[in-house]
Biopython code that builds the backbone (N, CA, C, O; Angstrom):
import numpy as np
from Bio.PDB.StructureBuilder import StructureBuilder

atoms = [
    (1, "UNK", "N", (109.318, 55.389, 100.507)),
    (1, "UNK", "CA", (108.707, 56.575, 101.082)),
    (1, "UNK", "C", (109.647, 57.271, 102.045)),
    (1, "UNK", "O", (110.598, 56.625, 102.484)),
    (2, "UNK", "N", (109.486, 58.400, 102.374)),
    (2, "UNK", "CA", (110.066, 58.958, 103.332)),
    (2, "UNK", "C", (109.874, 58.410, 104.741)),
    (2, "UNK", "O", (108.834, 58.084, 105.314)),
    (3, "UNK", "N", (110.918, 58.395, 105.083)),
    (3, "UNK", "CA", (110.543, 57.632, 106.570)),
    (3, "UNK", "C", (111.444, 58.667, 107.691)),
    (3, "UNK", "O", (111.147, 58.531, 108.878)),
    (4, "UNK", "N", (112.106, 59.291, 107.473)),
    (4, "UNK", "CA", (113.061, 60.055, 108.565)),
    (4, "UNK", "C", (112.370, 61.041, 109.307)),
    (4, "UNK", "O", (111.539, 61.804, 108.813)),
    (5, "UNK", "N", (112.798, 61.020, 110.791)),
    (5, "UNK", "CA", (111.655, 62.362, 111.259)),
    (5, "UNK", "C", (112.900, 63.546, 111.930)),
    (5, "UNK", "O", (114.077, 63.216, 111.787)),
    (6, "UNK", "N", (112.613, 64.796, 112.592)),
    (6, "UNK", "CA", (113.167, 65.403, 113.063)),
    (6, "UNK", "C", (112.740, 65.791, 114.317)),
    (6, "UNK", "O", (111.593, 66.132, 114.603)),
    (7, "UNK", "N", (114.035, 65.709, 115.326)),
    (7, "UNK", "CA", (113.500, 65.885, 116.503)),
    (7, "UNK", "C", (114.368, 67.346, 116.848)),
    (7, "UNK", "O", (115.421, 67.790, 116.392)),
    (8, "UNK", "N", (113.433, 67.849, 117.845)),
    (8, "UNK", "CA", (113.910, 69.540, 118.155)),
    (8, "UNK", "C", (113.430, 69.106, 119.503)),
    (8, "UNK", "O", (112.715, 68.151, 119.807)),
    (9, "UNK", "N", (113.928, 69.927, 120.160)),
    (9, "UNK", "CA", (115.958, 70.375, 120.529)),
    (9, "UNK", "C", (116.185, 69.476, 120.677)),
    (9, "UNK", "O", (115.495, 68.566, 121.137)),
    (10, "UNK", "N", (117.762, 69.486, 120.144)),
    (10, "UNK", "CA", (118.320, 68.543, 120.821)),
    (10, "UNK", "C", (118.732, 68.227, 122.125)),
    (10, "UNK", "O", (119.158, 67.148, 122.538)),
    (11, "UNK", "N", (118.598, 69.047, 122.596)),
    (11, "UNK", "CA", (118.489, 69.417, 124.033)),
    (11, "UNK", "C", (118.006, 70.049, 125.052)),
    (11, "UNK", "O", (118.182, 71.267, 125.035)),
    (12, "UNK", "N", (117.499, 69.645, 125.861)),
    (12, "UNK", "CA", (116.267, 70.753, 126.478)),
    (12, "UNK", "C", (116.380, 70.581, 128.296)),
    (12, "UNK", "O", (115.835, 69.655, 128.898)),
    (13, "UNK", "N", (116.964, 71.365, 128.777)),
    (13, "UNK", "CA", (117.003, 71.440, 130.406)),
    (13, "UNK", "C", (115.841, 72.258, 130.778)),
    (13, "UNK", "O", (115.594, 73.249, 130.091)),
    (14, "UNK", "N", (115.051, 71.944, 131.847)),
    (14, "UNK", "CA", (113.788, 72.170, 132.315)),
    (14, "UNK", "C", (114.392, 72.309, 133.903)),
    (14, "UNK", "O", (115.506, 71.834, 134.124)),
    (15, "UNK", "N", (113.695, 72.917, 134.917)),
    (15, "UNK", "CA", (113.997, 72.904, 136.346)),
    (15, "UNK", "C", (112.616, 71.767, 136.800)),
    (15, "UNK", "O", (111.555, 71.570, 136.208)),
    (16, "UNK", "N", (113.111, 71.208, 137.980)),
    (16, "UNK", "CA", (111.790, 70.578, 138.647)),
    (16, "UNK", "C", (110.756, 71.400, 138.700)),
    (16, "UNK", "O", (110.789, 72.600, 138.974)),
    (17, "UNK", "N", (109.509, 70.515, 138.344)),
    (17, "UNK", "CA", (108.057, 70.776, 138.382)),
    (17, "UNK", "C", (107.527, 71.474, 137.236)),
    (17, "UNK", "O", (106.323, 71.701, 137.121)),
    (18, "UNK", "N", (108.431, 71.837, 136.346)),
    (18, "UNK", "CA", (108.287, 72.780, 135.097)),
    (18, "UNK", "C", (107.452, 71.879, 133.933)),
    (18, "UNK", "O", (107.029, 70.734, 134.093)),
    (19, "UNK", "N", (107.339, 72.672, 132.777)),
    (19, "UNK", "CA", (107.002, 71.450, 131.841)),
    (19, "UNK", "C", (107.533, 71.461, 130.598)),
    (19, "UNK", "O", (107.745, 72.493, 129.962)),
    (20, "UNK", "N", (107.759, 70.360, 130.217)),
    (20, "UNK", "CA", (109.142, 70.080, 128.951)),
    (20, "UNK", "C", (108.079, 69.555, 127.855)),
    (20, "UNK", "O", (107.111, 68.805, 127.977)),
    (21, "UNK", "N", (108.755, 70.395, 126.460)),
    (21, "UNK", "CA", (108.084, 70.126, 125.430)),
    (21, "UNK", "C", (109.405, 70.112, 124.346)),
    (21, "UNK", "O", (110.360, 70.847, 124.095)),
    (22, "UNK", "N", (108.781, 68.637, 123.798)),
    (22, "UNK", "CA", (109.412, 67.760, 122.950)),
    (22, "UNK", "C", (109.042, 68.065, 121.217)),
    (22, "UNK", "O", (107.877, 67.712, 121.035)),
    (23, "UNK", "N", (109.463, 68.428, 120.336)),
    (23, "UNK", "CA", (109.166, 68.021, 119.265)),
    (23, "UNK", "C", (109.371, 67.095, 117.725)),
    (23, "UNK", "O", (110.417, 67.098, 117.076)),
    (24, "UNK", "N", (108.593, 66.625, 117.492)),
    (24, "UNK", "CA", (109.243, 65.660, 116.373)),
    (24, "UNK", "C", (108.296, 65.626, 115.464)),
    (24, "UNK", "O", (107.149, 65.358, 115.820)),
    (25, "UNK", "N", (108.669, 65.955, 113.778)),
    (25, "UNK", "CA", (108.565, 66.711, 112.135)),
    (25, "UNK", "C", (108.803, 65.752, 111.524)),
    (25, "UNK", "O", (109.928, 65.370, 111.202)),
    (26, "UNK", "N", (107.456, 65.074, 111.206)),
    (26, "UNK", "CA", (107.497, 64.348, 110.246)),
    (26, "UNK", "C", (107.543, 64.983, 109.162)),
    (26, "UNK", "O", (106.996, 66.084, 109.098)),
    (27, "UNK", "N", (108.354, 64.316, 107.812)),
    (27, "UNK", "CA", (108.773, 64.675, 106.507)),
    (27, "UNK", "C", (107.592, 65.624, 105.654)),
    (27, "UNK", "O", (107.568, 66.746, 105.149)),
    (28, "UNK", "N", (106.526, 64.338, 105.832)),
    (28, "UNK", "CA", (105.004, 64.675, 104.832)),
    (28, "UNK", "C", (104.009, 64.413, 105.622)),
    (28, "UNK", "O", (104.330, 63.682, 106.558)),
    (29, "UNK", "N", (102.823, 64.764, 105.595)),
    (29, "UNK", "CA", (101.366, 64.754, 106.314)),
    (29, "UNK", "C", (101.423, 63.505, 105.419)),
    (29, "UNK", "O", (101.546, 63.531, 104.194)),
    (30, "UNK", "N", (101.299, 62.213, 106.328)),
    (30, "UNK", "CA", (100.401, 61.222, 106.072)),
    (30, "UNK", "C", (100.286, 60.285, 107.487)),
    (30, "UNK", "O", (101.164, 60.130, 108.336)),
    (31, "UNK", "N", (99.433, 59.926, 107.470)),
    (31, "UNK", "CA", (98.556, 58.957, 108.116)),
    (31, "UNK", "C", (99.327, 58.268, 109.466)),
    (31, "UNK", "O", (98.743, 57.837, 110.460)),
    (32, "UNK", "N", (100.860, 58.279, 109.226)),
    (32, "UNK", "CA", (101.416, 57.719, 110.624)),
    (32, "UNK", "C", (101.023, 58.164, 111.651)),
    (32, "UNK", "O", (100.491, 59.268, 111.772)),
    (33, "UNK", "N", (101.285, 57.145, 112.783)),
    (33, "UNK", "CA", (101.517, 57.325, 113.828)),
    (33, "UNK", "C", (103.029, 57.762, 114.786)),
    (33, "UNK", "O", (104.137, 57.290, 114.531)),
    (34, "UNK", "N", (102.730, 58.801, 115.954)),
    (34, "UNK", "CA", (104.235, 59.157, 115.750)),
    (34, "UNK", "C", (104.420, 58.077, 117.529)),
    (34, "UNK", "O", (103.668, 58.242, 118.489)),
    (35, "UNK", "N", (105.113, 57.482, 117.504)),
    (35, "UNK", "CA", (105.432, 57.102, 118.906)),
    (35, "UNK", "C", (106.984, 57.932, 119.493)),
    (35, "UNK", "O", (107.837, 58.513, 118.822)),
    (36, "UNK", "N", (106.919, 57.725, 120.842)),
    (36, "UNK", "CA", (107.395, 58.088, 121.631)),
    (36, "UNK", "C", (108.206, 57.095, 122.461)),
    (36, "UNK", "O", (107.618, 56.023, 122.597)),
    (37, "UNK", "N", (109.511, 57.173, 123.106)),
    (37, "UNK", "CA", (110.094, 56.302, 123.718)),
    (37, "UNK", "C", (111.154, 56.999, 124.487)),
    (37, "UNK", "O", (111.568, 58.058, 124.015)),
    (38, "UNK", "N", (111.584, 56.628, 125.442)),
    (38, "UNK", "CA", (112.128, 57.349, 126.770)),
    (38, "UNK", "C", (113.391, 55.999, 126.877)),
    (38, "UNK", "O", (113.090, 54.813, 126.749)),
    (39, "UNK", "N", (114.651, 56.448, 127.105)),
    (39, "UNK", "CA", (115.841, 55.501, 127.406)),
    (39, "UNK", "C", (116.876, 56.222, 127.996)),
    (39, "UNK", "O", (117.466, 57.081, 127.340)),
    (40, "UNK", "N", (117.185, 55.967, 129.216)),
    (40, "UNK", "CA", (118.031, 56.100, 130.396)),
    (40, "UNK", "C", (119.251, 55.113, 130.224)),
    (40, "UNK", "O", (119.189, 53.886, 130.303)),
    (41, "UNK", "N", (120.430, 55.918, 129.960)),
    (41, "UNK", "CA", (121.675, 55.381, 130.006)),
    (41, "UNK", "C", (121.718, 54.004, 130.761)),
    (41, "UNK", "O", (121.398, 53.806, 131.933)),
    (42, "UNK", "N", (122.201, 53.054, 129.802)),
    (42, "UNK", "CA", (122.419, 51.665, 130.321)),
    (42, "UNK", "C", (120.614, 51.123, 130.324)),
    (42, "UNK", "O", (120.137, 50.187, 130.967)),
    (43, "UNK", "N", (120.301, 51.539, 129.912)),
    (43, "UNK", "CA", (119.090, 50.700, 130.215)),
    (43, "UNK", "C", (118.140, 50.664, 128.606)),
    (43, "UNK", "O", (118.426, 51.480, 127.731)),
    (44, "UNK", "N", (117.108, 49.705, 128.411)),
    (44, "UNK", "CA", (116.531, 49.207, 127.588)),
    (44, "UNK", "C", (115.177, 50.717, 126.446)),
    (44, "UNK", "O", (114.297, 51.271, 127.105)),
    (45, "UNK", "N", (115.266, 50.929, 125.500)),
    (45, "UNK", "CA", (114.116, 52.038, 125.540)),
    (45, "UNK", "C", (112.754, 51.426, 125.915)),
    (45, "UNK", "O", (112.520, 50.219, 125.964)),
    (46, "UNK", "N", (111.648, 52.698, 126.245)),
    (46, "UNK", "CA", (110.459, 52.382, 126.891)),
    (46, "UNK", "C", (109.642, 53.108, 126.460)),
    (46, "UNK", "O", (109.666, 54.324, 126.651)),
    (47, "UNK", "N", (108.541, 52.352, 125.629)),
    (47, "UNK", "CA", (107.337, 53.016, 125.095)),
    (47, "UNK", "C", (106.838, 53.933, 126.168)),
    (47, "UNK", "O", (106.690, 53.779, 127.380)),
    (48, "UNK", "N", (106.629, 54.911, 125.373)),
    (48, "UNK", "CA", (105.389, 56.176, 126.307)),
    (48, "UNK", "C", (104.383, 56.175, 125.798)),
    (48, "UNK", "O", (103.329, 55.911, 126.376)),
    (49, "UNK", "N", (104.503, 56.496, 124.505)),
    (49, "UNK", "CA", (102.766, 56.813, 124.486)),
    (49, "UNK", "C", (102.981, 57.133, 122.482)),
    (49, "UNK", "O", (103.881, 57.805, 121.977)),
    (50, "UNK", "N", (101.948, 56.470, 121.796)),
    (50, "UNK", "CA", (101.741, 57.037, 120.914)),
    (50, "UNK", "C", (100.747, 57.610, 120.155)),
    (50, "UNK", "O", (99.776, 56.871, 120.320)),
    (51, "UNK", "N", (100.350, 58.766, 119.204)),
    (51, "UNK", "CA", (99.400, 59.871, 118.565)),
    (51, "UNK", "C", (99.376, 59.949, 117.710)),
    (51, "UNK", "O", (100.476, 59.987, 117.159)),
    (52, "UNK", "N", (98.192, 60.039, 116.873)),
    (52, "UNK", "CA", (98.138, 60.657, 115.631)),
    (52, "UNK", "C", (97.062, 61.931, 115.914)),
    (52, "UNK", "O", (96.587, 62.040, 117.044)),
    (53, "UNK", "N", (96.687, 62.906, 114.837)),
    (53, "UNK", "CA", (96.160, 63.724, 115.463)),
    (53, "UNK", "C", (94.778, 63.701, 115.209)),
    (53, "UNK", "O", (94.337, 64.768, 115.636)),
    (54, "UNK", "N", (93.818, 62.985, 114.701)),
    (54, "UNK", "CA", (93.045, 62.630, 114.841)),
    (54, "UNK", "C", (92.052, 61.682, 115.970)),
    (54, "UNK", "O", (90.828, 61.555, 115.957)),
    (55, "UNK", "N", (93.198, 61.003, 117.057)),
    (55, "UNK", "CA", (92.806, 60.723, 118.133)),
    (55, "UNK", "C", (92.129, 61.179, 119.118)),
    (55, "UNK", "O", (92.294, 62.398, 119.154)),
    (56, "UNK", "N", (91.534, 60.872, 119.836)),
    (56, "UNK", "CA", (90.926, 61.797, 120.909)),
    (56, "UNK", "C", (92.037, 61.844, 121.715)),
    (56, "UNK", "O", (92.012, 62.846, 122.430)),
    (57, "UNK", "N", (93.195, 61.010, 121.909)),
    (57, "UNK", "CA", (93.878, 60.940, 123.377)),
    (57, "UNK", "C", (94.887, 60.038, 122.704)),
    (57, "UNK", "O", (94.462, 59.311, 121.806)),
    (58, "UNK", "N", (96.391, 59.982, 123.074)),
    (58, "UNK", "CA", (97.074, 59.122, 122.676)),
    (58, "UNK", "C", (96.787, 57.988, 123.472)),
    (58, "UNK", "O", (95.840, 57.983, 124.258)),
    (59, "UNK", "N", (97.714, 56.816, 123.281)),
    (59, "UNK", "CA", (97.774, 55.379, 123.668)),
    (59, "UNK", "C", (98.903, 55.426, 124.649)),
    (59, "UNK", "O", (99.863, 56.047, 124.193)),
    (60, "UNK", "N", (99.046, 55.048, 125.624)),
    (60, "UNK", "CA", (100.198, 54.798, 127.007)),
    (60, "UNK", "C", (100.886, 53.391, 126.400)),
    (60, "UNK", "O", (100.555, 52.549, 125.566)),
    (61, "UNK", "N", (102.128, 53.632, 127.366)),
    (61, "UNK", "CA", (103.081, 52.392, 127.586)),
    (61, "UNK", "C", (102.331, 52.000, 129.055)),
    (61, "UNK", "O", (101.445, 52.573, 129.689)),
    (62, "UNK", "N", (103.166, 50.650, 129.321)),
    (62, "UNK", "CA", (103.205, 50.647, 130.864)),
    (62, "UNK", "C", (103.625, 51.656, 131.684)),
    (62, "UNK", "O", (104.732, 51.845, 131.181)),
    (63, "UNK", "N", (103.545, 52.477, 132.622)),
    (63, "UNK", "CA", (104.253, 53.247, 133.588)),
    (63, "UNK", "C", (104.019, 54.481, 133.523)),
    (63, "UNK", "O", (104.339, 55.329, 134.356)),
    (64, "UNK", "N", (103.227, 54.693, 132.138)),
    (64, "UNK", "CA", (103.187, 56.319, 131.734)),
    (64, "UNK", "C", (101.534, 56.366, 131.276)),
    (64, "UNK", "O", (100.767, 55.703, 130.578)),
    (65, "UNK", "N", (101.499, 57.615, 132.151)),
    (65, "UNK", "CA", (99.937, 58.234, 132.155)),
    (65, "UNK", "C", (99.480, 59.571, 131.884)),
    (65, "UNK", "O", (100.348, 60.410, 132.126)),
    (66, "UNK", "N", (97.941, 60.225, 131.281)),
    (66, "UNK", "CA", (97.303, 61.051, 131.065)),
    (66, "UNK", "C", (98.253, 61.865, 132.099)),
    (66, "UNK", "O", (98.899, 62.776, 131.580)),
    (67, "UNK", "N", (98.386, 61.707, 133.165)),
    (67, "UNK", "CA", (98.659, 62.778, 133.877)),
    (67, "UNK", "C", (99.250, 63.933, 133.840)),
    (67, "UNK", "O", (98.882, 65.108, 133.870)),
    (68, "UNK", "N", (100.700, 63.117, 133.735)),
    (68, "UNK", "CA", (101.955, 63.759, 133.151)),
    (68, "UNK", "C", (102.126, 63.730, 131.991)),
    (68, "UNK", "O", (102.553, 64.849, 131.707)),
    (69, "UNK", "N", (102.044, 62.988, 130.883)),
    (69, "UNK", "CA", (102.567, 62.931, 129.668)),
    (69, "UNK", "C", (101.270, 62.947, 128.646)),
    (69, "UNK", "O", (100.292, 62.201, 128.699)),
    (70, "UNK", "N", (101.476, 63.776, 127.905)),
    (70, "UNK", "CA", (100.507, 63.946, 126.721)),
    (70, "UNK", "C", (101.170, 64.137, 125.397)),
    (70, "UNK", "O", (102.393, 64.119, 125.536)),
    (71, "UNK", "N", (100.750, 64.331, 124.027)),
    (71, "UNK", "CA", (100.839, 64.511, 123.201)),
    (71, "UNK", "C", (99.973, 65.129, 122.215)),
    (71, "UNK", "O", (98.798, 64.761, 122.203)),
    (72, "UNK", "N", (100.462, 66.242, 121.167)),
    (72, "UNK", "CA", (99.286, 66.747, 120.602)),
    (72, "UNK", "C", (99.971, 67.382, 119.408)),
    (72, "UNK", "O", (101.135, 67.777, 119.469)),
    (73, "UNK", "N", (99.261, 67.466, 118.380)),
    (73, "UNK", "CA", (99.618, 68.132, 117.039)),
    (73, "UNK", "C", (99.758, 69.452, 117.149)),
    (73, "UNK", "O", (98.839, 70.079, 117.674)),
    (74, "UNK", "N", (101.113, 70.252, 116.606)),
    (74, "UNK", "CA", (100.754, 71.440, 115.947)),
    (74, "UNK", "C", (100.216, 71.359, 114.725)),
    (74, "UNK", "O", (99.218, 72.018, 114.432)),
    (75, "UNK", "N", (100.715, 70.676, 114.016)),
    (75, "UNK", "CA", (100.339, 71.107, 112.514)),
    (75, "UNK", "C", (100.235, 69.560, 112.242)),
    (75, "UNK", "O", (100.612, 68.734, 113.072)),
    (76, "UNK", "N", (99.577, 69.153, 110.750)),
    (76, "UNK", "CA", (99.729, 67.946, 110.344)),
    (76, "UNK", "C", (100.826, 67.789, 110.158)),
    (76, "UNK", "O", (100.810, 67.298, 109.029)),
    (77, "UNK", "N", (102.384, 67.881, 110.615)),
    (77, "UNK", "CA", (103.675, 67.146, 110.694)),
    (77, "UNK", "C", (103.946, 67.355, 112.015)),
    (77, "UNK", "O", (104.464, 66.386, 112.569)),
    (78, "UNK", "N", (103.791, 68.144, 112.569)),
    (78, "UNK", "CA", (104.758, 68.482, 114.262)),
    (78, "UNK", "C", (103.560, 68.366, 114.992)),
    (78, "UNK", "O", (102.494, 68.983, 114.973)),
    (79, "UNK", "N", (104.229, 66.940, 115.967)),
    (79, "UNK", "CA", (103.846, 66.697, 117.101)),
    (79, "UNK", "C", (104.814, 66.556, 117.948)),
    (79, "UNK", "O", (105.966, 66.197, 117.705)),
    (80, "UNK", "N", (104.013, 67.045, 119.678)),
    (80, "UNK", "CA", (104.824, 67.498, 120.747)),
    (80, "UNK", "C", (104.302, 65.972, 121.793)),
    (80, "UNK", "O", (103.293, 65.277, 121.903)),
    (81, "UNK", "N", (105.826, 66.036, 122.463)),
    (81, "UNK", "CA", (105.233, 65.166, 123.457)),
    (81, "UNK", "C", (105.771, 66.274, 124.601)),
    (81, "UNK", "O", (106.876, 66.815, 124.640)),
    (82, "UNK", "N", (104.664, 66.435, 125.498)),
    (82, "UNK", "CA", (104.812, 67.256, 126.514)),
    (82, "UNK", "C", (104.730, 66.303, 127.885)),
    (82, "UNK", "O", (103.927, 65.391, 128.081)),
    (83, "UNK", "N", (105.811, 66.782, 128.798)),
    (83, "UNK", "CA", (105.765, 65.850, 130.263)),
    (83, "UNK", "C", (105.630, 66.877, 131.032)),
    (83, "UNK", "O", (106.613, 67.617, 131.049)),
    (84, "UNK", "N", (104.571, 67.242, 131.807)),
    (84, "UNK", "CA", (104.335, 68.154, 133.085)),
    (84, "UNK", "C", (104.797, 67.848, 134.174)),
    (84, "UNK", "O", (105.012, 66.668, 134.450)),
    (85, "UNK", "N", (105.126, 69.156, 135.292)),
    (85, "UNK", "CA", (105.576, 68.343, 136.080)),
    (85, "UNK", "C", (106.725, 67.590, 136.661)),
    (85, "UNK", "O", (106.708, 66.624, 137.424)),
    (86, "UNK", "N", (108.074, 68.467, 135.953)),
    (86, "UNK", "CA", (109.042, 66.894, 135.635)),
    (86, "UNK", "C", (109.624, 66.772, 136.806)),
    (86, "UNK", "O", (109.764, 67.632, 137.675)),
    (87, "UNK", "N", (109.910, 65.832, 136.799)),
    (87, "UNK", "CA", (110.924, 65.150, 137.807)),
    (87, "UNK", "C", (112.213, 64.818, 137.429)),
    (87, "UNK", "O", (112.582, 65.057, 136.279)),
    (88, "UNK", "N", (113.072, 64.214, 138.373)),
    (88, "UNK", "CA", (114.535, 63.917, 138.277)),
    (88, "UNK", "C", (114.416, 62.467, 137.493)),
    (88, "UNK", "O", (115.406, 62.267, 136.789)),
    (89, "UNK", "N", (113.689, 61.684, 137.463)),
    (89, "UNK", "CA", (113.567, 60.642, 137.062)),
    (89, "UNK", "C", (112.844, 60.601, 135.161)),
    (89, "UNK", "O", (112.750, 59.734, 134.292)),
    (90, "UNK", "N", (112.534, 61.849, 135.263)),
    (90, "UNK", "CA", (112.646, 62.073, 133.517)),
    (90, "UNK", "C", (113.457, 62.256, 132.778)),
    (90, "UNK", "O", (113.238, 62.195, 131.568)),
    (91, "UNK", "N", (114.642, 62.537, 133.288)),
    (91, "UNK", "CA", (115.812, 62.504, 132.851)),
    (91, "UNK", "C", (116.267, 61.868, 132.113)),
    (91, "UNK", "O", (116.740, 60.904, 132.715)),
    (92, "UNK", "N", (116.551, 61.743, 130.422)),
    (92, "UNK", "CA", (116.364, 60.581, 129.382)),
    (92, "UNK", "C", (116.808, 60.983, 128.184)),
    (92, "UNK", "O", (117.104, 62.162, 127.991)),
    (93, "UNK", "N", (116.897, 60.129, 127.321)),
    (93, "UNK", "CA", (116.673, 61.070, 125.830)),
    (93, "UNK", "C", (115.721, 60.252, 125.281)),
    (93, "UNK", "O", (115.738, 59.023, 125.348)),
    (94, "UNK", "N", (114.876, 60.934, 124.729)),
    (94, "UNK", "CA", (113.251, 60.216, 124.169)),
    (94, "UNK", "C", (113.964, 60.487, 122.750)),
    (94, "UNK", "O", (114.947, 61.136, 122.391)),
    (95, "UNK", "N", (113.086, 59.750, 122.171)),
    (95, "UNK", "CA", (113.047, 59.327, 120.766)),
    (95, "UNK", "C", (111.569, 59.108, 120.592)),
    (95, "UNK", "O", (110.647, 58.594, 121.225)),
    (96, "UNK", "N", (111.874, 60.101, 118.766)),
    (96, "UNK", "CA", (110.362, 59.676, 118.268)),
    (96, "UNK", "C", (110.310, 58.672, 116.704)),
    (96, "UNK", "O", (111.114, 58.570, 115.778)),
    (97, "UNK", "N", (109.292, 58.198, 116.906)),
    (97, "UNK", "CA", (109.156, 57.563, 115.123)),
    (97, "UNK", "C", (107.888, 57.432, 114.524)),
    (97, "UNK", "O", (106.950, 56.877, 115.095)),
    (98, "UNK", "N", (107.814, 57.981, 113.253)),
    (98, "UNK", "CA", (106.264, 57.214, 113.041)),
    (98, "UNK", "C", (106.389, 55.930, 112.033)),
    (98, "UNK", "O", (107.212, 55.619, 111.172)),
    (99, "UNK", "N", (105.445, 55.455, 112.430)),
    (99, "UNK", "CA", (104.901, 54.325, 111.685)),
    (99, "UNK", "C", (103.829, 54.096, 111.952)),
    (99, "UNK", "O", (103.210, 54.497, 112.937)),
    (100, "UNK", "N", (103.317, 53.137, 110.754)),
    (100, "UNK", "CA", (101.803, 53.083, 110.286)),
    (100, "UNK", "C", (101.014, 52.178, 110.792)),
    (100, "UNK", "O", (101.407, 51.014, 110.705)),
    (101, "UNK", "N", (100.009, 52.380, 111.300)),
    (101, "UNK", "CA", (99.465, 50.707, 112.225)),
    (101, "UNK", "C", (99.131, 49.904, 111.239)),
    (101, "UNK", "O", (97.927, 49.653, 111.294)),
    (102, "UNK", "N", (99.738, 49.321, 110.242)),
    (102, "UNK", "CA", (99.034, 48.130, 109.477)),
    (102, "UNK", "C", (100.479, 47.743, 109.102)),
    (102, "UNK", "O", (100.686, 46.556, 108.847)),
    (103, "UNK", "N", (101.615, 48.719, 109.036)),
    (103, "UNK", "CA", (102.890, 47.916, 108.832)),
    (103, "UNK", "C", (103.537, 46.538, 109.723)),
    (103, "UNK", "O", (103.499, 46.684, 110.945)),
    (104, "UNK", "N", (103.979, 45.547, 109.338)),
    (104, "UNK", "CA", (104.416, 44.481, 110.164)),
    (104, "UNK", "C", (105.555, 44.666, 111.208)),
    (104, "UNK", "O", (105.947, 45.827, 111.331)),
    (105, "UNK", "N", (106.115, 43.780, 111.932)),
    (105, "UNK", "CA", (107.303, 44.556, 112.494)),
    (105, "UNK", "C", (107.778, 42.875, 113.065)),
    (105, "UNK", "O", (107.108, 42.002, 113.616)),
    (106, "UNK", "N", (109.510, 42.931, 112.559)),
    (106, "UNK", "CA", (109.951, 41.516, 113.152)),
    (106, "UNK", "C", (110.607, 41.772, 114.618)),
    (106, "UNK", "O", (111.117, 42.798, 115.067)),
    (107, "UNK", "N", (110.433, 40.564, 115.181)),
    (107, "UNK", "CA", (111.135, 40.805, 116.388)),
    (107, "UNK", "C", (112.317, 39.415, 116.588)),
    (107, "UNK", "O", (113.063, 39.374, 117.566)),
]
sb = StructureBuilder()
sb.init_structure("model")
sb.init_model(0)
sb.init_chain("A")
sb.init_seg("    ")
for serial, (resi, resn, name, xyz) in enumerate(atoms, 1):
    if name == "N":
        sb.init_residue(resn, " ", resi, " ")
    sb.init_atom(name, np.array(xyz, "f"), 0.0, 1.0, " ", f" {name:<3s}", serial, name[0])
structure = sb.get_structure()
């Protein structure tokens, strides 16, 4: 199956307190889930939050909340992860992926 997604922009500068919107295009409308992940040079990536658009509300990582960070469908392929609000400490490059909640995953 298709599995590759597309993320837009590749780059995106925001000023403090503003709000930054993320996007990532899945191939085909099906059923995944798209997650989200945030990774700061030298350091480990970190779940944020993941959506499908049938949810009422996405799902959080540790550390990340309704507040600031949401997610929401344009269309059945493009979903946005939006961070309000930003700070200096958002500073990152996020990554998105979908996958399916019934697929396995080794660790």
């Amino acid at each position: 199956g298709q599995r590759m997604v597309t993320q837009k922009p590749s780059l995106l500068t925001v000023s403090k307190g503003e709000t930054a919107t993320l996007l990532c295009q899945k191939p085909v409308d099906d059923s995944s889930n798209i997650y989200w992940y945030k990774q700061v040079p030298g350091g480990a990536p970190q779940f944020v939050l993941y959506y499908y658009r049938t949810y009422s509300s996405p799902t959080y990582g540790s550390g990340f909340s309704s507040s600031r960070f949401t997610s929401r469908a344009q269309s059945n392929t493009d979903y946005q992860l939006v961070i309000s609000s930003v700070e200096v400490d958002d500073s990152a490059v996020y990554y998105c992926k979908k996958w399916f909640s019934n697929e396995a995953v080794s660790q």
